[in-house]
Every structure is written in structure tokens, then in C-alpha cells.
C-alpha positions in Angstrom: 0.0 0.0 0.0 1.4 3.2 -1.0 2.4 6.0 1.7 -0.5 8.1 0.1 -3.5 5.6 0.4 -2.4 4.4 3.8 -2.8 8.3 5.0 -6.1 8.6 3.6 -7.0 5.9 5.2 -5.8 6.7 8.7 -6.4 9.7 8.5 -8.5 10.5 11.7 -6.4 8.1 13.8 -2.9 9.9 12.4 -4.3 13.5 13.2 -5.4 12.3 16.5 -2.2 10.9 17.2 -0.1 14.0 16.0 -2.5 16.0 18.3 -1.7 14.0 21.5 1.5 14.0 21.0 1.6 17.8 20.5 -0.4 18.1 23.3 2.2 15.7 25.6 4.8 17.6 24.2 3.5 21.1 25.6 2.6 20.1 28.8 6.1 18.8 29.2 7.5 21.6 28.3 5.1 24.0 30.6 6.3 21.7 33.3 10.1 22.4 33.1 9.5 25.9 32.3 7.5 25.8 35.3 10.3 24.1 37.3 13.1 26.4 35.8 11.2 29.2 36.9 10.2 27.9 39.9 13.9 27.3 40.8 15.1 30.7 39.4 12.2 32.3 41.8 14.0 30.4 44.8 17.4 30.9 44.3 16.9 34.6 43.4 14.7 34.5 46.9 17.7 33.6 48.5 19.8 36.4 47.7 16.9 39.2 47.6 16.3 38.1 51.4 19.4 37.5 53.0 19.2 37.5 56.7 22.3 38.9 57.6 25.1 40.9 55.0 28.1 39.4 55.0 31.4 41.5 54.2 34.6 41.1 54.1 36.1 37.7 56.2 33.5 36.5 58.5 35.6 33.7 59.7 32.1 32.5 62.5 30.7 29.6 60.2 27.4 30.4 62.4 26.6 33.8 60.7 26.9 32.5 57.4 24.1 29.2 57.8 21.9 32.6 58.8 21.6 33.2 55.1 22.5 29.5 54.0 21.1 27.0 55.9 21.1 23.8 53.8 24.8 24.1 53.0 25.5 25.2 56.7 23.4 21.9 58.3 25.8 19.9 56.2 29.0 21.5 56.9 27.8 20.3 60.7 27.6 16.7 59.9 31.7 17.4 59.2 31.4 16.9 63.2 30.5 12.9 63.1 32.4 10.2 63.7 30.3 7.4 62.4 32.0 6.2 59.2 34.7 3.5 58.6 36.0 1.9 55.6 38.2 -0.9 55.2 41.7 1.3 55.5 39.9 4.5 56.6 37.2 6.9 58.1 36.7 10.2 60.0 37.6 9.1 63.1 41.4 9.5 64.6 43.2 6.3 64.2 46.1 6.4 66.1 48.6 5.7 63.1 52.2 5.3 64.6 50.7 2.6 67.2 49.7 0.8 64.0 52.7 1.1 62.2 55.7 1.9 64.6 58.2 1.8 61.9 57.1 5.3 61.4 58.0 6.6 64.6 61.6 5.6 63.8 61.7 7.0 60.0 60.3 10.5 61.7 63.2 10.6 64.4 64.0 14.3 65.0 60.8 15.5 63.7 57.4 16.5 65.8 55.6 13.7 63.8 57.5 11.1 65.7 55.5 12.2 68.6 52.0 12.0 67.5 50.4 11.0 63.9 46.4 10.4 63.7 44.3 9.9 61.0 42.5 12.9 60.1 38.9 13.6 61.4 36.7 16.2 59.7 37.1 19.5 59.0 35.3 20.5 62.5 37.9 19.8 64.4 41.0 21.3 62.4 41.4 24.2 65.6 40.7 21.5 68.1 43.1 19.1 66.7 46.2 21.4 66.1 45.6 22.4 69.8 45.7 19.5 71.1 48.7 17.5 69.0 51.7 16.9 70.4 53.5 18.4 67.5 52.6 21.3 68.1 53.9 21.0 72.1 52.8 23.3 74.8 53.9 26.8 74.6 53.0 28.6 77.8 55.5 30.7 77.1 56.1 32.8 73.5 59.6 31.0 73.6 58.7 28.0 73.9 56.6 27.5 71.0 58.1 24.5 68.6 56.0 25.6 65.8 55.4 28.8 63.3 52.1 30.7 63.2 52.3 29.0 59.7 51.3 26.0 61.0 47.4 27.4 61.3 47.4 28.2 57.8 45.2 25.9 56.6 43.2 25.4 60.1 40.5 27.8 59.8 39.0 31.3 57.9 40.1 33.1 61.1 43.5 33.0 58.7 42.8 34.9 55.8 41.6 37.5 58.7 45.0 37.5 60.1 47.2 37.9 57.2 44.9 41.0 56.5 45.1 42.6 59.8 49.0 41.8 60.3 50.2 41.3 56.6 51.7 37.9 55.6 54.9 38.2 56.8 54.3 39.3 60.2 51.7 36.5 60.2 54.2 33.9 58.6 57.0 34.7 61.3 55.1 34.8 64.2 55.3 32.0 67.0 52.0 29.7 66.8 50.3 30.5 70.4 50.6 34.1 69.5 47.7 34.2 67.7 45.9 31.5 69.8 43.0 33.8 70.9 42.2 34.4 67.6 42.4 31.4 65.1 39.2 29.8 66.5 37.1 29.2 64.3 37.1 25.5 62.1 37.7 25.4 58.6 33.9 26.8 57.3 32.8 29.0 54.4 34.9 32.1 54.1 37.8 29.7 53.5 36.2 29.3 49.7 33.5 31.1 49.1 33.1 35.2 48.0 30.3 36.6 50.3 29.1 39.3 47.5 28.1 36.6 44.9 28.9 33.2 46.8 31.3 32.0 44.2 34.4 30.1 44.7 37.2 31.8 45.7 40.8 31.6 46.6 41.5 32.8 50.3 45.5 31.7 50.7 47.7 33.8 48.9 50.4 30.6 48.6 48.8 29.2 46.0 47.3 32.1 43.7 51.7 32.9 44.1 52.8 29.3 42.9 50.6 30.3 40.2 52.1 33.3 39.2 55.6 32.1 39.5 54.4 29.9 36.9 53.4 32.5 35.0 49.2 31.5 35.7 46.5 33.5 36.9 44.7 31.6 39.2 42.0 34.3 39.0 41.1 32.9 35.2 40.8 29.3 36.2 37.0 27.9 34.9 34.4 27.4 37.7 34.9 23.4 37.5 38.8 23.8 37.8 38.0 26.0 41.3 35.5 23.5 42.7 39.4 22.1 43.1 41.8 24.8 43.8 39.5 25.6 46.2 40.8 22.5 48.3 44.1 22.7 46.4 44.8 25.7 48.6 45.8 23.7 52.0 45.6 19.8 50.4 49.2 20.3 48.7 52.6 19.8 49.4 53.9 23.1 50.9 57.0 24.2 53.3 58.3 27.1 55.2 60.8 29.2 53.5 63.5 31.1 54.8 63.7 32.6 58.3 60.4 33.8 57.9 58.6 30.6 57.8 56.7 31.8 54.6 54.6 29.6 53.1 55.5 28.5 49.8 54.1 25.7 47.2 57.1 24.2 45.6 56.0 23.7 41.9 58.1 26.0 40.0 59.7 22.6 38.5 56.6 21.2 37.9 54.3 18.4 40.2 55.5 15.6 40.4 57.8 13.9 43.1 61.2 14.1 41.3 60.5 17.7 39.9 59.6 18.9 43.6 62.6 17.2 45.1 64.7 18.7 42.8 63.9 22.2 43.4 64.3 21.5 46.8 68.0 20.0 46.2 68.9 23.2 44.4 67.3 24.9 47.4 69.4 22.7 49.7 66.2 22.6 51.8 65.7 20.2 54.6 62.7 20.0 57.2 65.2 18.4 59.5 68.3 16.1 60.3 67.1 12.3 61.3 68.6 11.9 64.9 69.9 8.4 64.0 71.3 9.0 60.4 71.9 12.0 60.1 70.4 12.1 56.9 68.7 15.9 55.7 65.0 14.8 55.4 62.2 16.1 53.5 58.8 15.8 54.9 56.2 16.0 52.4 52.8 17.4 53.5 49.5 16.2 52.2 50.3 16.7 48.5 46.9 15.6 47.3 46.2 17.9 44.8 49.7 17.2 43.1 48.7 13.2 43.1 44.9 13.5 42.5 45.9 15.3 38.6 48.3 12.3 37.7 45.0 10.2 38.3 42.3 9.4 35.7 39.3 11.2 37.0 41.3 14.5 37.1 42.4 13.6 33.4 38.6 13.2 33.0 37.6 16.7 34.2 36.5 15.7 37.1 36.7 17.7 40.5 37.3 17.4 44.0 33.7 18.6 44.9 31.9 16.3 42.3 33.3 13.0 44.3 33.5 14.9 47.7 30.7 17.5 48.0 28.2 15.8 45.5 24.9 17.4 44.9 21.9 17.2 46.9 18.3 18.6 46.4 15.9 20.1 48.6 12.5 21.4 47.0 13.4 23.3 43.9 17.0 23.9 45.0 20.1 21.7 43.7 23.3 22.5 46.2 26.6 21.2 47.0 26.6 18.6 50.3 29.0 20.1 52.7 29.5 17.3 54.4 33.1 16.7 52.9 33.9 12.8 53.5 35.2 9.8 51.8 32.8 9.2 48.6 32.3 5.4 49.8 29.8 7.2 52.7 27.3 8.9 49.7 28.5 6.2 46.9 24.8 6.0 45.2 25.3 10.1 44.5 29.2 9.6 44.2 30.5 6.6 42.4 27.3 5.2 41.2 26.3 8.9 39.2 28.9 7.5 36.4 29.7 3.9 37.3 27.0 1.3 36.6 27.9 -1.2 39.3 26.7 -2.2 42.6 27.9 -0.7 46.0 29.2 -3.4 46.7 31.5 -4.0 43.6 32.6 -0.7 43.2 34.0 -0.7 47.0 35.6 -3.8 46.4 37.5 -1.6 43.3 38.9 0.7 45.5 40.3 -1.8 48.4 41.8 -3.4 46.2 43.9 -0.7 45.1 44.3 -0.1 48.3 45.5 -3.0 49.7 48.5 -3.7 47.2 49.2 -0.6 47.4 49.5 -0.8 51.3 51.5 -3.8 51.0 54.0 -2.2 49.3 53.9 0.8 51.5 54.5 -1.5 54.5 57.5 -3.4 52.9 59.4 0.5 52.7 58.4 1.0 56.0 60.3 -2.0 57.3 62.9 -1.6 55.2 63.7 2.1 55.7 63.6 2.0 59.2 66.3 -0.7 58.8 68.4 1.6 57.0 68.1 4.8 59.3 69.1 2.2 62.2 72.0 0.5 60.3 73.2 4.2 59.5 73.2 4.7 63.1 75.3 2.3 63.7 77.5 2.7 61.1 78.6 6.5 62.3 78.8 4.6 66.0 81.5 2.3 64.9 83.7 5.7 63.3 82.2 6.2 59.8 83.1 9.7 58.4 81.5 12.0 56.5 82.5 11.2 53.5 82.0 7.2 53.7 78.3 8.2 54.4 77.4 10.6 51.6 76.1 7.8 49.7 74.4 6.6 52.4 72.2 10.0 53.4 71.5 10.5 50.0 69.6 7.9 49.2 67.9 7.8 52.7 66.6 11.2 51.8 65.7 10.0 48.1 63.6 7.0 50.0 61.8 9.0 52.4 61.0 11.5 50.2 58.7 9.4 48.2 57.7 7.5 50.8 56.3 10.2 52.6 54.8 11.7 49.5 52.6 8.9 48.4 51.6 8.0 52.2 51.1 11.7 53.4 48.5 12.3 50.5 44.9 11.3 51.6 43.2 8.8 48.9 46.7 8.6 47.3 45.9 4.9 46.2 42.9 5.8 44.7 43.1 9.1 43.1 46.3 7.8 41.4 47.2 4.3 41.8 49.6 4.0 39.0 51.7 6.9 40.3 51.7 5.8 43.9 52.6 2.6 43.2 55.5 3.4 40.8 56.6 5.8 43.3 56.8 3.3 46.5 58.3 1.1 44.2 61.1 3.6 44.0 61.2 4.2 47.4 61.6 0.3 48.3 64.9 0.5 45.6 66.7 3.4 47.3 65.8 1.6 51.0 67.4 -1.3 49.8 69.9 0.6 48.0 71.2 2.4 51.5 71.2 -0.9 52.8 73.6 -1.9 50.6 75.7 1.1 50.9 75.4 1.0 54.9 77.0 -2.8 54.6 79.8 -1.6 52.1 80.8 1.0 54.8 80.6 -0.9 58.0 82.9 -3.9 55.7 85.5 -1.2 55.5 85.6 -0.5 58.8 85.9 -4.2 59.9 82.8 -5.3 60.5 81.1 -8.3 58.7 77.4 -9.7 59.4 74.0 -7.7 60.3 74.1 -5.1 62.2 72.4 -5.4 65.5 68.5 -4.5 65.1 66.6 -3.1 68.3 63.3 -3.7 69.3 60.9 -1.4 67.9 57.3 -3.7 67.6 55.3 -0.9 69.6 54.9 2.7 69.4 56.1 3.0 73.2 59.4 1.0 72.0 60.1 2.9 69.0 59.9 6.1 70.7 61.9 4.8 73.9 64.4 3.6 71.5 65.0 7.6 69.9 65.1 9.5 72.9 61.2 10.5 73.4 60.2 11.0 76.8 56.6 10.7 76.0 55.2 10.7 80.2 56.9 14.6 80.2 55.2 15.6 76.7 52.1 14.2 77.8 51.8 15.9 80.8 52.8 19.3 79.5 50.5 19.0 77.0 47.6 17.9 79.6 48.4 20.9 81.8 48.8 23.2 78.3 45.3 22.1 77.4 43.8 22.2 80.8 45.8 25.8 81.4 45.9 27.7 78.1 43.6 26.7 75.3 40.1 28.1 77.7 42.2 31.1 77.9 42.3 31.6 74.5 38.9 30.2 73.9 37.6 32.8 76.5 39.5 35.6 74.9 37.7 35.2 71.3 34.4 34.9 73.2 35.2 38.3 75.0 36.3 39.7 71.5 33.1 38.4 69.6 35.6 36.3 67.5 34.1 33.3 68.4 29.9 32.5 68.5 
């Protein structure tokens, strides 16, 4: 039957159909105008009647969940404690009980005193009071630690550097400004108050930028939903006398190009007590690690997997709530993989856990070195004889400490952390080998003599800690100091 025919005779049905499906296709239409509009209406409702006006740095987290509430009740769930992974969660972990091998590779340093698993970002003041790394200044002298060290702790910073300039900021002692850092990392660390758009609050990385020759100020709105974490979650270090803060990328990203501007810096955090090696102590260079992994190479943010949308009424907004993607995986994982829960957690342990197996072979194995060095200067090594040695116990830690310092390291890039432990595990063995060629010089054949180090409390007995003095300084400093300063901000409004 030709087309013609066949029309004529359907042709009530046909025009009935093409009228239905008009019809359908209006109303649809009407309905997502109605919903864009309705959605416009609310947002622009939420700007016309703002309870409070914000300006300038309002560091109090309070004021601001005046005028946003739904963003603000999620930044407060940062505050639980409630979720655990296989390898991780938001709960402290006490990591150097764990793994005491640490304690020894960190000898010298304030990290060989106290290392936790993060918790959320509530409790960044709280949890830089109360470490022992920072120690317990009840004096301005007796501070171990820069005011650099709150940098990345709360928005009470970017107040600081404004009212005392960077430099004064940067070279002041850490319980100087004590009374007024007080409020937890919150919303004036990232956003713009005028227009609520992402913004970049730490001058150290809009000037790693620039000594690039980038303008962080033209970056694309998805490329700030990560610089806005990229300003603290890096690899950084204090320069000079002045303890200024400084990214080191003007080499580039990656592990060797970092440690090689720091080996033309002839940097060093600090000299290991038992090899007298000059260390490097990476950070928490996640942003470096997370780009040399295949979502960033997919255009994927920070914020997509850790701040994924949520909806309330007409109104589509960021969760606050910043924790692992595993807790929120159906609005996480699951928005581009089609797999279960289930499978798509087992994806990620098991980078994880051969990753981790490497990690705990360097452990082992660098600890051995750093002891063998010891005891290689104990029987009369010189200087020269261990040159060799300290250079490739730096080269070791180095990336150790980079791909274990970064959080998510095994799953943002699991190629690149692997390839770097595997590096790492070399030059361990590598100083091994160099240790044993120098103490066969000086007479002596066999293993050296290993100590026991298979708890935290040994490993630290072993390099000199008296940890029953730090702890009860730091009890009386918390007990003593901290509602001094807390009282202080109250007093000065700084704190709700």
C-alpha cells in the first residue's frame, strides 16, 4: 500500500495521534518551564532576602548558615564520627601505634610524637591544639611551631594575614595568635560573600601560580571547585627565616620535579637523629597526586566525588558534608559507574590493599636503613664514607612520605603511587647496601644489630622521646591555656 493511500486511510487516527503527541509535548515543556522558573524564583529568593550581609572575612561559620542553611546543616555533619572503611574513616586512628616503623623514619621531627588519621574538618582548631606536634607553649619561647602552621586550620587565617600582613603573620610563633584562630575550617575559606562563588583565600597558592606564569584568578568554575581544596591539600614548606609559606611547583608536580627544586634549594625540614640524613617531609600533596590520576584527566573535581549534589525542594546545592565518597556512593560513584555498591567498593580496596603492601614493605625496610646508619657512624664512619648513604635515605623518604602523606593517594592515582613506593623500596634497599659496604670497611662483617621497635612506646623509647613529660605538659597546656584563648575570642566576639 502506497504511503499516500495508507494516509487517507488513517487519517482520523494519524491526526489524532499527532495532536496527542503535540499536546504531551507542551505540557512537558510547561512543566520544566514551570520548574526552571520555579527554581530561578528560589534561588533569586535567597539572595533578595538574606538575613544577615556578609562582608569582608566573617571567619564564624554560624553567621553564614543565617543566610544559608542547607549548605550550613551539612558543613555540621563534618562533626560525626560514624563512618569507617576498610583502610579509613573520619575518626582518629592512632597511626604510629599501627605502624611503629614510622616513629623511627620520623626521628628528630614533631611527627615522631604523635600521627592520627584525620577527622573532619570541625575539628582542624581542636586538633592542632591539642597534638603533640605542636607541644605546649605557655611561654612565646617555647613555641616548637610557626604561626604557619594554622594556615590551613580555619578562615580566622585569611583575617590575620589581612590585619597583620603575611609576613608578620608567617614569622610569628603559633600560640601568639591563639585567641584568635578559633574558628574551624567553614565557608569564608572558599567562598566570595558578594556573589557566593568560589574563591581563593591563601595567597600561597594564587603565588605558585604566578611564579608559573598562571593566573589563578582565570581558572574555569569546575577547575576552582578544586583549587579551592588545592589551597591547603598540597605539598607546601616554610621558607626562609620567615617561615613563609610556599608551594614548591616552579619545576613542575611531580615527586622528582619537587625534590629537585628542593635539592637546588638545599632545603631540609630536619636532620634524622639516627642517620643524620637531611629529610624532606612531604605534607599532604593531594592535589599534586589526584591530577596524575584518571578522573582529574577526565575533568572531574574534587567537589563532584567529595561534595556531590543534593536537592531540597526546587533547589540543587553542594553537600557540605566533605567525606570519603564510599559514605554517599549511590550520589558519588554510582552517578557514572554502573555497578553495585558493593563491587565498586571492592574496586577501590583493592587498590588499596596492594598498594599498602608495598607501603609496609618500605616501612620495614627504611627503618632498617636509618638504624643501620646509626650504627655505622657509632663504629667511626666519616662523613665522607656516608654521603652515599644520606643520599639515598633522603631520596627514600621522600617518596615514601609523598605517596603516604597524600589522603586517597591509592585511589586518586594508583599507577603513580605505586610506581613511586616502588622507587622508594629501591633506594631503602639501595642504602642498605651502601650501609653494609661502609661498615665492611671498617671491619665489621654480618648484620648489624637491630633493636626492638614492635610498639609505638618502644620505638619512641628507642630515639630518645620521653613521651610521660610531653604528655603531661600538653595535659596541663590544654587544661591551662587553650580556655584562655577560647575565652579571649568569646570576649572579643571572634568566636559564637
Amino acid at each position: 500500500m502506497k504511503i499516500k493511500e495508507f494516509f487517507e486511510k488513517h487519517r482520523r487516527a494519524t491526526l489524532w495521534t499527532v495532536f496527542v503527541l503535540s499536546a504531551a509535548a507542551v505540557f512537558a515543556l510547561g512543566l520544566l518551564a514551570a520548574s526552571i522558573n520555579e527554581r530561578r524564583a528560589e534561588i533569586a529568593t535567597l539572595f533578595s532576602n538574606k538575613r544577615v550581609e556578609i562582608k569582608g572575612i566573617e571567619p564564624r561559620n554560624e553567621i553564614w548558615g543565617e543566610n544559608y542553611p542547607r549548605e550550613y546543616e551539612t558543613w555540621k555533619k563534618t562533626s560525626e564520627q560514624d563512618f569507617a572503611s576498610k583502610h579509613m574513616g573520619n575518626s582518629t586512628v592512632d597511626v604510629l601505634e599501627q605502624r611503629p616503623e614510622m616513629v623511627i623514619l620520623w626521628a628528630g621531627y614533631a611527627f615522631s610524637r604523635e600521627y592520627g588519621s584525620p577527622r573532619g574538618h570541625f575539628y582542624a582548631v581542636d586538633d592542632v591544639r591539642n597534638t603533640f606536634r605542636t607541644g605546649a607553649p605557655f611561654k612565646e619561647e617555647e613555641n616548637i611551631q610557626p604561626a604557619t602552621c594554622w594556615s590551613c586550620k580555619s578562615p580566622d587565617v585569611p583575617r590575620m594575614m589581612a590585619e597583620v600582613g603575611l609576613e608578620k603573620f608567617y614569622s610569628s610563633k603559633w600560640s601568639v595568635f591563639g585567641h584568635e584562630i578559633v574558628n574551624p575550617i567553614g565557608c569564608a575559606d572558599c567562598h566570595n560573600p558578594e556573589n557566593m562563588n568560589v574563591a581563593i583565600s591563601r595567597p600561597a597558592l594564587a603565588e605558585a601560580f604566578e611564579r608559573r606564569g598562571l593566573d589563578v584568578s582565570k581558572s574555569s568554575i569546575q577547575e576552582m571547585r578544586t583549587l579551592a581544596c588545592a589551597q591547603c591539600h598540597v605539598e607546601y614548606y616554610f621558607k626562609g627565616d620567615g617561615k613563609y609559606l610556599t608551594f614548591p611547583w616552579d619545576k613542575g608536580m611531580s615527586v622528582e620535579e619537587i625534590e629537585k627544586y628542593y635539592d637546588e634549594a638545599r632545603f631540609s625540614d630536619w636532620t634524622h637523629t639516627l642517620s643524620k640524613a637531611p629529610m624532606l617531609k612531604a605534607q599532604h600533596p593531594d592535589y599534586e597526586l589526584f591530577l596524575m590520576g584518571p578522573h582529574a584527566q577526565r575533568g572531574l573535581s574534587c567537589a563532584d566525588c567529595h561534595m556531590p549534589y543534593k536537592t531540597d525542594g526546587a533547589i540543587k546545592f553542594s553537600d557540605h558534608h566533605l567525606v570519603s565518597p564510599l559514605k554517599y556512593i549511590e550520589r558519588t560513584c554510582q552517578v557514572c559507574h554502573r555497578d553495585t555498591p558493593e563491587k565498586l567498593m571492592d574496586y577501590v580496596y583493592q587498590y588499596q590493599d596492594k598498594i599498602n603492601e608495598t607501603r609496609d614493605r618500605v616501612e620495614k625496610e627504611l627503618a632498617k636503613a636509618h638504624i643501620g646508619a646509626k650504627y655505622a657512624w657509632d663504629t667511626g664512619a666519616t662523613q665522607e664514607q656516608m654521603k652515599p648513604v644520606l643520599d639515598l635515605l633522603r631520596a627514600a623518604q621522600w617518596r615514601w612520605d609523598f605517596a603516604v602523606a597524600s589522603h586517597g593517594a591509592s585511589f586518586h592515582a594508583p599507577v603513580e603511587t605505586q610506581r613511586i613506593l616502588s622507587h622508594s623500596l629501591d633506594k631503602s634497599f639501595q642504602a642498605q647496601l651502601q650501609v653494609q659496604k661502609v661498615l665492611a670497611s671498617l671491619g665489621v662483617t654480618g648484620n648489624f644489630p637491630m633493636p626492638d621497635i614492635s610498639t609505638k612506646d618502644k620505638a619512641q623509647n628507642y630515639i630518645g622521646l620521653d613521651m610521660k613529660d610531653l604528655r603531661a605538659k600538653k595535659e596541663e597546656f590544654k587544661r591551662d591555656i587553650v580556655p584562655q584563648w577560647i575565652q579571649k575570642a568569646k570576649e572579643n566576639k571572634r568566636l559564637l
